[in-house]
N, C-alpha and C positions, 0 to 999 in steps of 0.2 A: 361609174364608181364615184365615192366621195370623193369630192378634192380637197375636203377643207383637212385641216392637221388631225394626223392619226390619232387619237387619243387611247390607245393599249390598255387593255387591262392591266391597272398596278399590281395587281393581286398572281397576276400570272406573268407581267417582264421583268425579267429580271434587270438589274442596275446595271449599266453601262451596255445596257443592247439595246439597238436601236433598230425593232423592226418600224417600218415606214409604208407608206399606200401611194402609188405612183399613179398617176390622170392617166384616166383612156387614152386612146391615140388619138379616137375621138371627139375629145375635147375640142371646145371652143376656146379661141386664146384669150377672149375676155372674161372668161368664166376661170380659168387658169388666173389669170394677174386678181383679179378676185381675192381667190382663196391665198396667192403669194402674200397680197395685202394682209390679209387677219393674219396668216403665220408670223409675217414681219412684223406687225403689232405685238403678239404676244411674245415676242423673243424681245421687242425692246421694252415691251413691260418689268421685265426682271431690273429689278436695281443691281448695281455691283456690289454697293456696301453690304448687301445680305446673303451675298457668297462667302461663307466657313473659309473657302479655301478658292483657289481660283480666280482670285477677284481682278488682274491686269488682264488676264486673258477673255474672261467674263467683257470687263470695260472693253475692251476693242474689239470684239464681236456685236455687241449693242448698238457701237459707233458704226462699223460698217454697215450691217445692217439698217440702221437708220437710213443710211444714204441711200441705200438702195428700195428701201421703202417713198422716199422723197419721189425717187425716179419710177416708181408704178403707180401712185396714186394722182400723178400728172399725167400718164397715161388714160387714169381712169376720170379722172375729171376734166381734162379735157376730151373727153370721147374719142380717143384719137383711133385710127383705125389698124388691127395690129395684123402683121401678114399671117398664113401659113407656118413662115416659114421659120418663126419665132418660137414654134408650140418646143421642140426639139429640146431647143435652148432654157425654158420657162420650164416643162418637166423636168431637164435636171434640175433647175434648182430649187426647184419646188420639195423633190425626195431630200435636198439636204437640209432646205431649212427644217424639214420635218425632224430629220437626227439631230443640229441643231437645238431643237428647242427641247428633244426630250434630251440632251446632254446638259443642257440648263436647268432643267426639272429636275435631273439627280444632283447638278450640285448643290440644290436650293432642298433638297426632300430633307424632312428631319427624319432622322433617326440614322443618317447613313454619314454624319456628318465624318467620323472618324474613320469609316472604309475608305468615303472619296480623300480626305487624307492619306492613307498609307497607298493611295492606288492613284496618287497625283502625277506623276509621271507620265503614267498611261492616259489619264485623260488630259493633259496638256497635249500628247501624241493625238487625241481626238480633236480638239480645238483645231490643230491646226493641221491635219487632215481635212475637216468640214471647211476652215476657210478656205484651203485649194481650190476644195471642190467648188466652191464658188465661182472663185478665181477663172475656172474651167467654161463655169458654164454662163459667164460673163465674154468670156471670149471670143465663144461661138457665137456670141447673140448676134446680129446685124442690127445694129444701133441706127445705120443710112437707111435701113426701111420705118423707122420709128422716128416719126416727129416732133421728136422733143425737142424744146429749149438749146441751145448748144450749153448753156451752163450746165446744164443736167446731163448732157452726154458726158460735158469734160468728166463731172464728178464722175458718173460709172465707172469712166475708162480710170479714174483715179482709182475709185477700189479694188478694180478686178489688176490694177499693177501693186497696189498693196498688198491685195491678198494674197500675191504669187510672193514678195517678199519681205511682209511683214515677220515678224521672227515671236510666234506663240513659244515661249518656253517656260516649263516650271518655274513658279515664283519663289526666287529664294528661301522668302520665311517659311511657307508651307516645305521647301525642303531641309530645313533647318528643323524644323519644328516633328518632320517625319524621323529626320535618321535621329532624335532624342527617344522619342516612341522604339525604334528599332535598338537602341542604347539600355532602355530601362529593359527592353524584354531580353536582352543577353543577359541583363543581373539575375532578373526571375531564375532563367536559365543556369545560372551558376550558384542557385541558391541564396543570393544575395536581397535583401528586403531595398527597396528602392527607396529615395528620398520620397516624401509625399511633398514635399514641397517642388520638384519636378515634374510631378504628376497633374497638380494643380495646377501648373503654368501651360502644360499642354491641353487640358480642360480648357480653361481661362483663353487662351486660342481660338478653340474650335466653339467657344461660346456655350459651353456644356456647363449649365448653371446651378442642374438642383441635382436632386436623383431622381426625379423623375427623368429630367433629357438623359442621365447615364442610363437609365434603364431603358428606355426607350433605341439607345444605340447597341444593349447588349441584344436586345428584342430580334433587332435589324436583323444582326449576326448571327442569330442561334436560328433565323428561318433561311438566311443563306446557307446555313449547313444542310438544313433539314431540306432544303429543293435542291433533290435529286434529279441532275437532269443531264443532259451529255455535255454541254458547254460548259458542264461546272467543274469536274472533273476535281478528282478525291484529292489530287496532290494538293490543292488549298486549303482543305478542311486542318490540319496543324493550325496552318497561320491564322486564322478563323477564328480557330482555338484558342490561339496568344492572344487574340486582342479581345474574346471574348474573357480569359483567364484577365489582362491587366483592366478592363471596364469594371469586371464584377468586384475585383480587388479595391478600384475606387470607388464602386459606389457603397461599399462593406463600409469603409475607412476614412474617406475624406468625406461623403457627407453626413453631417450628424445627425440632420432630419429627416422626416419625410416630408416631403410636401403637398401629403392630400390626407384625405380623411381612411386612415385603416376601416372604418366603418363602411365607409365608399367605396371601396375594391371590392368589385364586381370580378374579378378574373380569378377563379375558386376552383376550378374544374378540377382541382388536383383532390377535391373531398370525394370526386367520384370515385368508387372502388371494384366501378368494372373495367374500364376502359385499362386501365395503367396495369392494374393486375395482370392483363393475358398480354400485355408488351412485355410483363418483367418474367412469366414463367416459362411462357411458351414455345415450343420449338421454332427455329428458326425459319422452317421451312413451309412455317404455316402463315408467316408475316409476310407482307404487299412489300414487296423493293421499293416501292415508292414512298409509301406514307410509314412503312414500317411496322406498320399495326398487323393485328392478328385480319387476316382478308374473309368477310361477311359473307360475299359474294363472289369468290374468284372466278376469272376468267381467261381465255387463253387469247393469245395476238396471234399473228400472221408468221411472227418468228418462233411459236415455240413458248417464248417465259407468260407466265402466270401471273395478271397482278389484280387485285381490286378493283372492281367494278367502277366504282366513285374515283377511283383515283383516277386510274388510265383515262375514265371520261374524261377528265377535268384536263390529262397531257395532253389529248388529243384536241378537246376545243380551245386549247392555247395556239393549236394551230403546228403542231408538232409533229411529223410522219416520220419520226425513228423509232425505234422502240428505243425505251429508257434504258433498259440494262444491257442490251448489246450494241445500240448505236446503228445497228440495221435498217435499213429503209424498211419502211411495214406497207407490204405489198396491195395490203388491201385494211381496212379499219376494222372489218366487223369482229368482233367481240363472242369468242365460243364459250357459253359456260364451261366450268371446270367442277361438272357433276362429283365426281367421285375425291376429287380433294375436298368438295365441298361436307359430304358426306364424313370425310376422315377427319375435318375440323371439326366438327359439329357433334360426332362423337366422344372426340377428346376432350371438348366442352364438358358433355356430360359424365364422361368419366370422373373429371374433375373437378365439378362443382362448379363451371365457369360461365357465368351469361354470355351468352354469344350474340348477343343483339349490338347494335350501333349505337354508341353514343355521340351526341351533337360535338364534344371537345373531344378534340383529338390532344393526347400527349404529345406537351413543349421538349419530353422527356427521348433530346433527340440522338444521344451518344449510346444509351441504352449499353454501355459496357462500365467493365473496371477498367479498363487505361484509359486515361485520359489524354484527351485530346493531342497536348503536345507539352512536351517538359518544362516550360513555361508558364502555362494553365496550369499544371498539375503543383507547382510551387508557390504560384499565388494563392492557390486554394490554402495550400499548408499555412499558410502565413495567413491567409483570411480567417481561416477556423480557428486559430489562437486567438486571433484578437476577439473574435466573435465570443468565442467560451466565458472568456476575464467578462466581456460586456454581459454577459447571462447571472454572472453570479457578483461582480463587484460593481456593476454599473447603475446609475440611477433608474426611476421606473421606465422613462421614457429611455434610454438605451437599453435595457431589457427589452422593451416590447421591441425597438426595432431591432436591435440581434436574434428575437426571434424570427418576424416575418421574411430575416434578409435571410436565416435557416431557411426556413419554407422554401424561397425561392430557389437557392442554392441544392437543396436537398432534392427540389424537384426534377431539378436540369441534365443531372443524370446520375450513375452509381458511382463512379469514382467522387464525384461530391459527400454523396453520403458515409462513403468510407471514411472519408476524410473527419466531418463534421460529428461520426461518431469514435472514433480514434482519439481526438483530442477531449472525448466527456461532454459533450453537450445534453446527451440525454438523460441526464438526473438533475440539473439543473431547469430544463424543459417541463420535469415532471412534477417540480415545487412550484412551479410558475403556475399550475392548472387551477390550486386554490389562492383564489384571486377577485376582488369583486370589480376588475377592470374586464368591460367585455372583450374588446378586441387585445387583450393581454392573453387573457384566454381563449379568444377563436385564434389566434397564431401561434398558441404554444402548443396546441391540439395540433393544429395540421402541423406543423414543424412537425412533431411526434410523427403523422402518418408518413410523412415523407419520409423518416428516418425507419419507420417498421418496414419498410420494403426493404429491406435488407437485411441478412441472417441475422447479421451480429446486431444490429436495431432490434430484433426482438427479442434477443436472447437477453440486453441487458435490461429493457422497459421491465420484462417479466424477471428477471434475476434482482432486481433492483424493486422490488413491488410497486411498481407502476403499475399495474392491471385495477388497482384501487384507485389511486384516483383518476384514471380515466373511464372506466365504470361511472364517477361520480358525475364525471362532465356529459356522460354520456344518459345519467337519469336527471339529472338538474344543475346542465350546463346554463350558461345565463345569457345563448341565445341557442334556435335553433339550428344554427350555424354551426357550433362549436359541437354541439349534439351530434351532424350529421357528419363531422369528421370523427368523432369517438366511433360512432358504428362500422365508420367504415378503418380503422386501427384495429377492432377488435377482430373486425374480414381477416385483418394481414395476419392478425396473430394466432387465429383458427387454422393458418394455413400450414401450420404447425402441430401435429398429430397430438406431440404431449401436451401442446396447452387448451386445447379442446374440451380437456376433463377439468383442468382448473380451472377455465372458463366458465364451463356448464357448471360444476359445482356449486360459485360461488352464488346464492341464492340473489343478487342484483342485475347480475346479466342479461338471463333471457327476459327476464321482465318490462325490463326497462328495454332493449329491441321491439320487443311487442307492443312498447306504449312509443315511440318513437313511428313505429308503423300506422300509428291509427293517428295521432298528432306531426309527424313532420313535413319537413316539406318534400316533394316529388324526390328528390334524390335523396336525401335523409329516409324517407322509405324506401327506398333501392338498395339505401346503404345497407340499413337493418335486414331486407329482406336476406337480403344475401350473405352478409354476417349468420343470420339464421343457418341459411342452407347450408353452409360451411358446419357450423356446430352440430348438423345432423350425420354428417359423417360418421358421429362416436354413436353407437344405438342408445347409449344410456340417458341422450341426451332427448331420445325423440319425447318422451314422458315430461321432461320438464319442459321441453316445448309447446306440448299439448296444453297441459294443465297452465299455460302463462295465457292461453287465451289467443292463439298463433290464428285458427282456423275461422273465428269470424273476423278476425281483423283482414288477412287474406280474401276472403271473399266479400269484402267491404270494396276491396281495391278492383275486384275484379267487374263490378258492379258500379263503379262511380270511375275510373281514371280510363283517362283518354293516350294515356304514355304506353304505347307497344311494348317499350322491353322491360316496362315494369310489373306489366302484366303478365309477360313470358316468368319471369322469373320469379312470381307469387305463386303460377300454375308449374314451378320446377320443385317449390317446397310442396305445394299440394301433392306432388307425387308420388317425392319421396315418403310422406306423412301416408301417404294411400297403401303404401307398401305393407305395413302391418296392420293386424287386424283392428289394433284400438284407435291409428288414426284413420283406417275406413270408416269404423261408425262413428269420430269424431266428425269425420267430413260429411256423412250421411244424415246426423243430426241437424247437419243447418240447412238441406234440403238444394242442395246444389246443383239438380240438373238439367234445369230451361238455363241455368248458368253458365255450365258446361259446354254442353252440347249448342249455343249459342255462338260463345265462344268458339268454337270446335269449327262453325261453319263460315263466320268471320273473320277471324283473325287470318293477316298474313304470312306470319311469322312460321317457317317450318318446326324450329324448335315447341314454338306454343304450343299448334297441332298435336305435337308427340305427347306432350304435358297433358294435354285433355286426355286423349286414348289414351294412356298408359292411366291417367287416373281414373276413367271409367270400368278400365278394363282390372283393375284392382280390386275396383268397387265391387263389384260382379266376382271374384273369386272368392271376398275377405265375405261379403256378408249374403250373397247367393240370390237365390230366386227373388227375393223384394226390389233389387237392382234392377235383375235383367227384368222382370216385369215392367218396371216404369222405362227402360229400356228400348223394350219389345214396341210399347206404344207411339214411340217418336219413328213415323215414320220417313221423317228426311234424314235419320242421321245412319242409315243403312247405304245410303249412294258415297256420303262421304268419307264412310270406312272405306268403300269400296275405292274410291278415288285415292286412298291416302297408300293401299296396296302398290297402285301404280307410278305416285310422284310423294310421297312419304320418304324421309327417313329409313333408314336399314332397321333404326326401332323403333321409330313409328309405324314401318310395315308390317316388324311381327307384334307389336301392340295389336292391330288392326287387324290382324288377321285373327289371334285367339279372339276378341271381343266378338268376330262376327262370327266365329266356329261356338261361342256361347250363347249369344242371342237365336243362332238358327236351331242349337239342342231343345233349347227353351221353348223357343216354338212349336217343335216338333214334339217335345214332351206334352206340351200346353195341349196342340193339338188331340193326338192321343187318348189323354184324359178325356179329352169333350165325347170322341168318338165311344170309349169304352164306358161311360155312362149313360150315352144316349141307346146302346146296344143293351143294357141291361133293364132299361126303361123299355125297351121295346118287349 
């Protein structure tokens, strides 16, 4: 086994856990004082002064350490020879410098600076817990088989009687500076707006300088909510909530700028409008407990519960044998699919217009309800969205833009947000902001808008308030493709609304401008529009204006050039519905689509896609008859994978599959026939 320091995935430990890797038995003791050596380097690498919080405690762990580093690197350079019976003594404290150093890694990690504050207590309880353990296994050591120096003994035996009564305790200021933090959030609590200038001194503390480091600490917080895991346990998600509620409230209010380039923020995933859509409509019981999403791939554990293929992988190679939502030992790891749920997703997908493919971002969007958090959150919001609204409509251009994108955020992070931020009027002030010849004025007041359409009353007033014009306008000659590929997918949320469908379709800029976003945007900007489509085909009045917008070879443009799965599943979900009636059969039969198809048909992964081809072949073949199934008839590899699609298909991809092939073999059989009763009347 490795001796040298465990290094954990950050991505899967969580903060203030300290799993560790303890030396074979088999180790050698010099190969052990080794790896003590590099541990004890990087634990006195850490400076004091650049611990947030912890800094006495910090400094005399460094200290002792040190000493003890002094007393193995004399070992090691003088070659000295070490017993047996040393290994005992050297493994423990080898496993603690390892907790150690990753107790010094969280209080040095950015973005956790204000958790390891409110949770200072506890890790002073850790400090000096690990010194004991020191303590402990300096004890046991036998120093008379080890020839060291006697100065070097003295010191050891001096730290291992320090470390038994050295006195680790909370540093006053960080507890001073905490119960102020626990002081503002009882104001929240009682509705009372807090001073900002208290706010700012507790900032100014923890060395939280712009809004970036605030944002970066709310970041921390909102993925500690969202890792569902058994150690984490719900009772903390409130207080989570308050400090995610007093961070967002400062970085809303006390800082005025931003300090990067809005043009630069790359973190957009909120423009996608598949992923977020089937978290906000979908039944509950179609979502992964873990990641909370709609689950792709379910599967079943050892105990029983159902979760996401991706997900559950990921608990398990963190090294986890409980199951996450019961806390049960999992008796064994394999992984049963969960066919028939799979099938009841994947249905209700299509019932509802909904791509069921995986997107790369998962929603930050992790309360996914209307109550909020904890009545603390819930009252800095209220007091953020006022001040937010005044900055929309009387604030300079530069506080406009940023009370937009600090919307965005805010409106992203869950629905009581958006309650909130649409309550207080933000969405018609939002909706003057779109003509604008500042680009990222208008790529943040577009998505602000998408964030705010997910929600009833967001749509009722975008479209009560005629909004549907000018984001129409952003959406045909936005002034980037950015702000584009958030209009297409606003006008998704607001298709998802039966009556606005027809005012949608109606209005003569719409589908057109979808269709020119299709053939110009970028991959998701195409995804976006695709699927804003297939929503707006829901109304039948609408499939004629989609036809004639020129829908079908831009569609088969994508199916022919993109290498994106679910962009392709979802171009072959409009192609289907469009297959459905006679006129977009032969609109689809005019572009000559079936080495295309049937191509597709035999490669694609996707089970959804699969259904997408047969269902649109098998249309083809009803809507416009024998000219189909002839070209049909002649492909002969695509007879095995109907046959195939009977047995591991979809419920309608099977009965797709199954008329296609009861049509191709009439055809046949007719075709035959004929040849027979001509060559008889020749004879």
């Amino acid at each position: 086994m490795n001796t040298g320091t465990h290094k954990p995935n950050q991505r899967y430990r969580r903060i203030l856990s300290f799993p560790a890797v303890q030396p074979c038995e088999s180790i050698s003791p010099a190969t052990l004082v080794a790896s003590l050596i590099t541990l004890s380097h990087k634990i006195c690498s850490f400076q004091s002064n650049l611990f947030p919080t912890q800094r006495r405690n910090a400094r005399e762990t460094i200290r002792q350490i040190g000493i003890i580093l002094i007393f193995l690197e004399e070992i090691r350079e003088r070659g000295l020879m070490i017993p047996d019976s040393t290994v005992l003594s050297f493994s423990e404290l080898h496993l603690t410098l390892q907790k150690l150093h990753l107790l010094m890694e969280d209080c040095t990690r950015e973005g956790a600076r204000f958790w390891m504050l409110m949770k200072s207590p506890l890790v002073a309880t850790q400090f000096r817990h690990l010194i004991r353990s020191v303590a402990t296994a300096l004890d046991v050591l036998p120093l008379h088989f080890i020839e060291v120096c006697g100065e070097v003994k003295e010191l050891v035996e001096l730290v291992a009687k320090q470390a038994r009564k050295v006195k680790f305790e909370l540093d006053p200021d960080d507890e001073r500076t905490r119960k102020r933090v626990d002081l503002l959030l009882h104001q929240f609590e009682r509705g009372t707006e807090p001073n900002s200038n208290e706010m700012k001194r507790i900032l100014d503390y923890l060395e939280i300088k712009s809004w970036t480091d605030c944002n970066q600490e709310i970041r921390f917080l909102e993925d500690e909510i969202s890792f569902q895991c058994s150690d984490c346990g719900e009772r903390e998600v409130p207080f989570f909530s308050d400090l995610v509620g007093f961070l967002s409230y400062c970085r809303g209010m006390i800082f005025d700028t931003l300090d990067f380039s809005l043009r630069d923020d790359t973190d957009q995933s909120e423009s996608s409008c598949s992923t977020e859509i089937r978290t906000y409509i979908n039944p509950e019981d179609f979502r992964c407990p873990i990641s909370l999403e709609l689950m792709t791939d379910p599967v079943t554990v050892s105990t029983g519960q159902t979760y996401d293929r991706a997900s559950i992988q990921k608990w398990l190679e963190a090294g986890n044998t409980i199951c996450p939502k019961t806390g049960e030992k999992l008796t064994k790891t394999d992984l049963v699919p969960n066919t028939a749920l799979k099938n009841l997703i994947q249905q209700f997908c299509a019932d509802n217009g909904i791509s069921h493919s995986r997107s790369e971002n998962r929603s930050r969007d992790i309360t996914r309800t209307i109550v909020p958090g904890s009545s603390a959150a819930a009252q800095a919001m209220q007091f953020l969205s006022w001040f937010l609204a005044g900055k929309l409509v009387f604030g300079t251009t530069e506080q406009q833009k940023k009370a937009a994108y600090e919307i965005r955020l805010l409106a992203r992070a869950n629905i009581f947000n958006r309650a909130c931020l649409i309550q207080v009027g933000t969405v018609s002030p939002l909706l003057n902001l779109l003509d604008t010849d500042d680009q990222s004025m208008q790529e943040n007041a577009i998505s602000a808008l998408l964030e705010l359409t997910k929600h009833t009353n967001g749509k009722e007033l975008i479209m009560e308030s005629g909004g549907l014009a000018p984001i129409l306008m952003v959406l045909k000659s936005g002034l980037s493709l950015e702000a584009r590929k958030s209009a297409a997918a606003t006008v998704f949320y607001l298709c998802s609304v039966k009556e606005y469908r027809k005012s949608i379709g109606e209005n003569p800029e719409a589908i057109p401008a979808l269709v020119q976003l299709i053939k110009e945007g970028t991959t998701q900007g195409k995804k976006n529009a695709v699927v804003a489509i297939f929503g707006l085909l829901f109304l039948p009045k609408n499939h004629q204006r989609v036809l004639a917008a020129g829908i079908v070879p831009a569609l088969l443009d994508i199916l022919a050039s993109s290498e994106k799965a679910d962009l392709v599943t979802d171009s072959l979900a409009v192609l289907a519905v469009l297959a459905e009636s006679v006129e977009g059969s032969y609109a689809i039969l005019k572009a000559s689509p079936f080495p295309l198809i049937t191509g597709i048909l035999q490669s694609l992964t996707s089970p959804a896609g699969k259904e997408h081809c047969v269902s649109i072949l098998q249309s083809l073949c009803v809507n416009v008859g024998a000219e189909v199934a002839s070209v049909l008839a002649k492909d002969l590899s695509l007879m095995p994978w109907l046959y195939s699609l009977l047995a591991h298909g979809t419920s309608h991809a099977t009965k797709k599959a199954r008329s296609l092939i009861k049509i191709l073999i009439e055809f046949n059989q007719t075709t035959s026939s004929g040849f027979m009763g001509s060559s008889d009347a020749q004879e």
